[in-house]
Every structure is written in C-alpha cells, then in structure tokens.
One Martini backbone bead per residue (centre of mass of N, CA, C, O) as a GRO file, in nm:
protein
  198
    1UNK     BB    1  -1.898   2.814  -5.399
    2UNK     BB    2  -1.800   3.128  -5.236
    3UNK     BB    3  -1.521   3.039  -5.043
    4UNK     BB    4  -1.483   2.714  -5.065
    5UNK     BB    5  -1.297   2.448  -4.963
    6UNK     BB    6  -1.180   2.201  -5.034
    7UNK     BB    7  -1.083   1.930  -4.860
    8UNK     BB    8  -0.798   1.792  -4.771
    9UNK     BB    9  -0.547   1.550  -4.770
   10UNK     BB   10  -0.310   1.393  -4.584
   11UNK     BB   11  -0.019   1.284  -4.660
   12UNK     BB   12   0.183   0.995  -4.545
   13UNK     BB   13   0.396   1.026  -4.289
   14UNK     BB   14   0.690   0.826  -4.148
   15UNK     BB   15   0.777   1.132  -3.953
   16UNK     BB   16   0.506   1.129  -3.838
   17UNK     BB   17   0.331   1.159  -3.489
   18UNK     BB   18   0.071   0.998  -3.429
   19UNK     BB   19  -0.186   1.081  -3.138
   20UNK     BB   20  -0.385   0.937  -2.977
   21UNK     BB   21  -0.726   0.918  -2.856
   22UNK     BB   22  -0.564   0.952  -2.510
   23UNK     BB   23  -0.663   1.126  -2.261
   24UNK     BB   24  -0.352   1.281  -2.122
   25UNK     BB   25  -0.170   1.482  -1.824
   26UNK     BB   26   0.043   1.353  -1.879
   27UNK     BB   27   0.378   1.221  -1.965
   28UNK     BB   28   0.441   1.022  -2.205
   29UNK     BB   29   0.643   0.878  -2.079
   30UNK     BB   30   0.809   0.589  -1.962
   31UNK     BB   31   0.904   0.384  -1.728
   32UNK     BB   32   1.048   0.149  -1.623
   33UNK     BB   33   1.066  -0.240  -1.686
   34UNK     BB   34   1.177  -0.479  -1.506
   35UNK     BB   35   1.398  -0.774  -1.431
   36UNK     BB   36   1.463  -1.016  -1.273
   37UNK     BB   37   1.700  -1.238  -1.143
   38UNK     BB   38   1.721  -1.531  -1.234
   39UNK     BB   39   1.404  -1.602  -1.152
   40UNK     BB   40   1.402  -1.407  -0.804
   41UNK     BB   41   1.127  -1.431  -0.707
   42UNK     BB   42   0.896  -1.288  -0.489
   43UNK     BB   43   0.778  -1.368  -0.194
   44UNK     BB   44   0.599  -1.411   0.036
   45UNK     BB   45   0.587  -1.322   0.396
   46UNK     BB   46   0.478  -1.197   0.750
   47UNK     BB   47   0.630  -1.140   1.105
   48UNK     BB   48   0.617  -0.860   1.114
   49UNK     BB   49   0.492  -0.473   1.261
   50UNK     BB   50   0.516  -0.153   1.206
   51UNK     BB   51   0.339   0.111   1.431
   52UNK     BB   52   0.275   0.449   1.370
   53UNK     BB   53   0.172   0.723   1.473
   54UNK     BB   54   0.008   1.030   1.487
   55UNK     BB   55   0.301   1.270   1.371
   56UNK     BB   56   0.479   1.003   1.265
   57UNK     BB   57   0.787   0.959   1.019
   58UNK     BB   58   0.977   0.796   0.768
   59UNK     BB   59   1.215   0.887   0.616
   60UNK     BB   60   1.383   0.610   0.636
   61UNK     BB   61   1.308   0.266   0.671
   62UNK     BB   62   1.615   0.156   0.697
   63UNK     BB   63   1.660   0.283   0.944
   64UNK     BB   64   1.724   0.220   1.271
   65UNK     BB   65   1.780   0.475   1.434
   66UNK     BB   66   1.499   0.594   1.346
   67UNK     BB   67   1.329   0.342   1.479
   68UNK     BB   68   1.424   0.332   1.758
   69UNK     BB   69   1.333   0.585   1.863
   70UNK     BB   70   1.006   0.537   1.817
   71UNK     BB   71   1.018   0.320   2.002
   72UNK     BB   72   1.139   0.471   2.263
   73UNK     BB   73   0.902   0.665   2.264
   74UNK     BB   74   0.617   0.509   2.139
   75UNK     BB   75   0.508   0.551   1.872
   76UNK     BB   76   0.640   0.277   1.820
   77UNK     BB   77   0.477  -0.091   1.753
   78UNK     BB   78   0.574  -0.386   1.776
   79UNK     BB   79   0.422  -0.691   1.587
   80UNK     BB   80   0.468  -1.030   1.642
   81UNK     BB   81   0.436  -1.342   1.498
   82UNK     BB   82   0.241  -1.268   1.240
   83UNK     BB   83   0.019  -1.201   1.014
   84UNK     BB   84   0.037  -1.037   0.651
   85UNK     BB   85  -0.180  -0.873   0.400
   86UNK     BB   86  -0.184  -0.784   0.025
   87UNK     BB   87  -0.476  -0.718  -0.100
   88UNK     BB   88  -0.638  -0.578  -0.364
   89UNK     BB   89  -0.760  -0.326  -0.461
   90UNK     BB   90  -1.012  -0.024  -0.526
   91UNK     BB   91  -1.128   0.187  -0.731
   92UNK     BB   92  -1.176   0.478  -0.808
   93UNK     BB   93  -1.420   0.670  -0.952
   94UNK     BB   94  -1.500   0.870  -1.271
   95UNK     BB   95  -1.644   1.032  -1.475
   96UNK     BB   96  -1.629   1.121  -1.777
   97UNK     BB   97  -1.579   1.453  -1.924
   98UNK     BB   98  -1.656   1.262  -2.201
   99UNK     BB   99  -1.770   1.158  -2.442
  100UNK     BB  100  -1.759   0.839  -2.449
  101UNK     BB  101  -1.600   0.754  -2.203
  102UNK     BB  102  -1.435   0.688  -1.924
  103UNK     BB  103  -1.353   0.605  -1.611
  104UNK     BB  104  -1.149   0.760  -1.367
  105UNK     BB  105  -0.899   0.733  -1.178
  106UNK     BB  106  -0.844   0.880  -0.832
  107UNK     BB  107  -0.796   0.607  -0.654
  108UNK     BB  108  -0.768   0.393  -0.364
  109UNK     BB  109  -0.867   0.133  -0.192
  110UNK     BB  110  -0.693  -0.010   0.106
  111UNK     BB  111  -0.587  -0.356   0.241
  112UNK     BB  112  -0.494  -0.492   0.560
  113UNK     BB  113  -0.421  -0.826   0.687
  114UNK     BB  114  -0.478  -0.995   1.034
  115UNK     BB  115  -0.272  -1.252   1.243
  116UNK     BB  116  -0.314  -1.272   1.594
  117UNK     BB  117  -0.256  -1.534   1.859
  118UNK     BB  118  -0.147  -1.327   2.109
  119UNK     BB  119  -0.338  -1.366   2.377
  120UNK     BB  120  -0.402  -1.119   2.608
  121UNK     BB  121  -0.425  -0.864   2.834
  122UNK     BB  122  -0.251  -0.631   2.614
  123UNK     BB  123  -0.336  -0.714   2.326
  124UNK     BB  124  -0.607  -0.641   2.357
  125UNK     BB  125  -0.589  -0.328   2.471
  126UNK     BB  126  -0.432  -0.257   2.198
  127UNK     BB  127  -0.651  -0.294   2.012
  128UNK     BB  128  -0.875  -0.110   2.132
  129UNK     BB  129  -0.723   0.152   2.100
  130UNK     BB  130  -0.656   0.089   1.775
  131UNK     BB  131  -1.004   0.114   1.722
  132UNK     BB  132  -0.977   0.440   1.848
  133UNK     BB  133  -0.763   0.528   1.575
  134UNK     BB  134  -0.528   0.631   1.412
  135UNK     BB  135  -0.244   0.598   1.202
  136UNK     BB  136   0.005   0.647   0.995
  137UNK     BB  137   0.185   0.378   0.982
  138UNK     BB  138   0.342   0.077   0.810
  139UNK     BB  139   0.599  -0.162   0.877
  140UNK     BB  140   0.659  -0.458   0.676
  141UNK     BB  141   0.778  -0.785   0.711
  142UNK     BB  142   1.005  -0.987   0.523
  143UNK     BB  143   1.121  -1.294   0.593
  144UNK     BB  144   1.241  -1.394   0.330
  145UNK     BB  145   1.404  -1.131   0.217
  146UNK     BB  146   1.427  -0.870   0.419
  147UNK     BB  147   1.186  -0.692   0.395
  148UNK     BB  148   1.008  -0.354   0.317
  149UNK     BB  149   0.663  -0.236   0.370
  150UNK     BB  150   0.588   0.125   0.320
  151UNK     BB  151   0.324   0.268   0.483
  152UNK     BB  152   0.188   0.645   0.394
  153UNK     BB  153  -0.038   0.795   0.391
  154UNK     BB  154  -0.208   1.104   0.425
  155UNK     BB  155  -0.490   1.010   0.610
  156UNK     BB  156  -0.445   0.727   0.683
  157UNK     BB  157  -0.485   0.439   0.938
  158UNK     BB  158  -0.766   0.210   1.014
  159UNK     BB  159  -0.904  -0.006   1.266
  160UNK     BB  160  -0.982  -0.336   1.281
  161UNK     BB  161  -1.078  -0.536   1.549
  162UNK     BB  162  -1.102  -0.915   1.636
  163UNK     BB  163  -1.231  -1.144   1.843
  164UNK     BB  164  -1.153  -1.513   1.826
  165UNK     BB  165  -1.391  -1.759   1.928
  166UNK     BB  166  -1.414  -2.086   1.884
  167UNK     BB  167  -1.579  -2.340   1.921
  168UNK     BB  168  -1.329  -2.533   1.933
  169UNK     BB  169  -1.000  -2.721   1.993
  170UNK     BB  170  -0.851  -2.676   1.667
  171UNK     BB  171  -0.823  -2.377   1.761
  172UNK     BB  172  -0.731  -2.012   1.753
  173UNK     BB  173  -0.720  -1.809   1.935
  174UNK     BB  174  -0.785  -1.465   1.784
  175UNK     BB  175  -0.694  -1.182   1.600
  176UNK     BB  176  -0.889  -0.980   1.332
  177UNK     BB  177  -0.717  -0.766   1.120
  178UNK     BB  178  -0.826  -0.423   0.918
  179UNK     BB  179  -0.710  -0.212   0.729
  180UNK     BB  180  -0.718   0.105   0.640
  181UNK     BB  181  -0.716   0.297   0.269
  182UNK     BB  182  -0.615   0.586   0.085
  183UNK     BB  183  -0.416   0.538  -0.220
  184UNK     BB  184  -0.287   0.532  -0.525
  185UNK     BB  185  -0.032   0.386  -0.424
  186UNK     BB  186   0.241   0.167  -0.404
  187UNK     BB  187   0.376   0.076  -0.206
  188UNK     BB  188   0.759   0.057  -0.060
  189UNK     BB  189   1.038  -0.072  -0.090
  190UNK     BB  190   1.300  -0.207   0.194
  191UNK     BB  191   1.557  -0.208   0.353
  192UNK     BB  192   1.580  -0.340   0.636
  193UNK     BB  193   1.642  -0.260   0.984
  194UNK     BB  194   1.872  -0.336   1.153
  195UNK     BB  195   1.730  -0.561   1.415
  196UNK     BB  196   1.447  -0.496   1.458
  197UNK     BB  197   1.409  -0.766   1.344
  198UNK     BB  198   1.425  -1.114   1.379
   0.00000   0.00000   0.00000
C-alpha cells in the first residue's frame, strides 16, 4: 500500500534508561532511607503534651524560650501525666483520571488518643473548653527518647473528649480524648525543649 511503512522494531540497547508506565508528577530521584545506629530502635511512651491555640505556631519546636512564651502568654497549655498514641492514619483517595488506573492518595485523615486520669473540676472545665474550639497544634512528649512530636496541620485540630465514670471501683475515673485532622505528612520529631517537659 503506497505510503504505508512497515513498524521497525527498536533494538535493545544497555545504555537506554526505560521508564515503566508509573505515573507521578512528581522528582523521579527518591530521598535517602537511613539504618538507626546499632540497633538503637525508638521505643513509644507520651507522658505529656502541649496544646497550642489558633494563631500560634512554633518555628522551631525544640526552642525552650519560644515554647515558653506562649505558655506565659497562656496560649499553649501543658497537659501532663498522661499516655497519648498515634495509630496509622487512613488515606484519602480519588479515582485515577486514566483508565485501568488505581486510586490516588490525596490526603490522609489522622488522630491522636488520650488518657487522662486527672479529674478534677478544672481539668473538666479544660476537656469542655477544648470541645468547642480547634487547636493549632500538638507537642507531644516522649519520655523514653526525650524527643517531641510536632502536629500542625494546616487546617488545625479538633478534639472529642468524655468523660469515663467505671462502673466498678477497680478502675480509674478518666477522660479519653480524640484529636483528629487531616494532612498528608507524618508529623516530625526533635529534640525536646530544655525544661518545658518534666
């Protein structure tokens, strides 16, 4: 047929970088995964955190004097004695704009649990407060390392708390409190601020 060119095959060549059918948008290089020194693996254990209003924000989570302002200033409130865990997140997703595609993440829903045994009637008062408001952010204490970690979505944090009365006298009356947000990262740890936490 005239005009017609037979398909030519393309000759393997060990030089040539093929790149499979995965598509992102994003840098192909990928960043490094480091190995802990000497099998020095990071135990859990929370035994305070701080809450911080909306408004204010930490640049550096590890400055004493930066944290201690906004405790003076009365906008972040110390929250101690208590656990506090961070169980896996649940991703968000979009259907693939390409057929035969998978799903997209796009986001992550993410919470934090507390167990406050502290019942007082100020610490009442705080859990109802903080029921009724958005948070900025988290720094949670880990007692074990001495690091923190720094929650601070973009569009803050809101908080369920109640109130637990047992029905038996073989537990402890407590508040268990529910942070949720939503943000694709994983929050990031540093070192503690000298002082703040005890």
């Amino acid at each position: 047929m005239q005009g017609f060119q037979p398909i030519q095959s393309r000759p393997y060549n060990s030089n040539t970088i093929y790149i499979m059918a995965c598509v992102s948008y994003c840098d192909q290089s990928l960043p490094n995964h480091t190995l802990v020194d000497c099998n020095e693996y990071k135990l859990g254990g929370v035994s305070a955190i701080l809450v911080g209003a909306c408004g204010t924000e930490l640049v550096d989570p590890s400055d004493a004097v930066e944290v201690q302002a906004l405790i003076d200033a009365g906008t972040a409130k110390l929250i101690e004695d208590i656990r506090f865990a961070l169980p896996a997140g649940s991703p968000i997703t979009v259907d693939s704009p390409i057929g035969c595609g998978t799903p997209i993440r796009i986001n992550e829903d993410r919470t934090a649990t507390l167990y406050d045994a502290n019942v007082t009637d100020d610490t009442n008062a705080f859990w109802n407060d903080l029921n009724n408001r958005r948070i900025a952010w988290i720094l949670a204490y880990m007692c074990d390392s001495g690091k923190v970690i720094y929650i601070d979505p973009p569009q803050g944090i809101t908080t369920s708390a109640n109130f637990i009365l047992p029905e038996q006298n073989n537990e402890l009356q407590r508040y268990e409190v529910t942070f949720s947000w939503r943000d694709k990262d994983i929050p990031t740890q540093y070192d503690a601020p000298t002082g703040i936490f005890g």
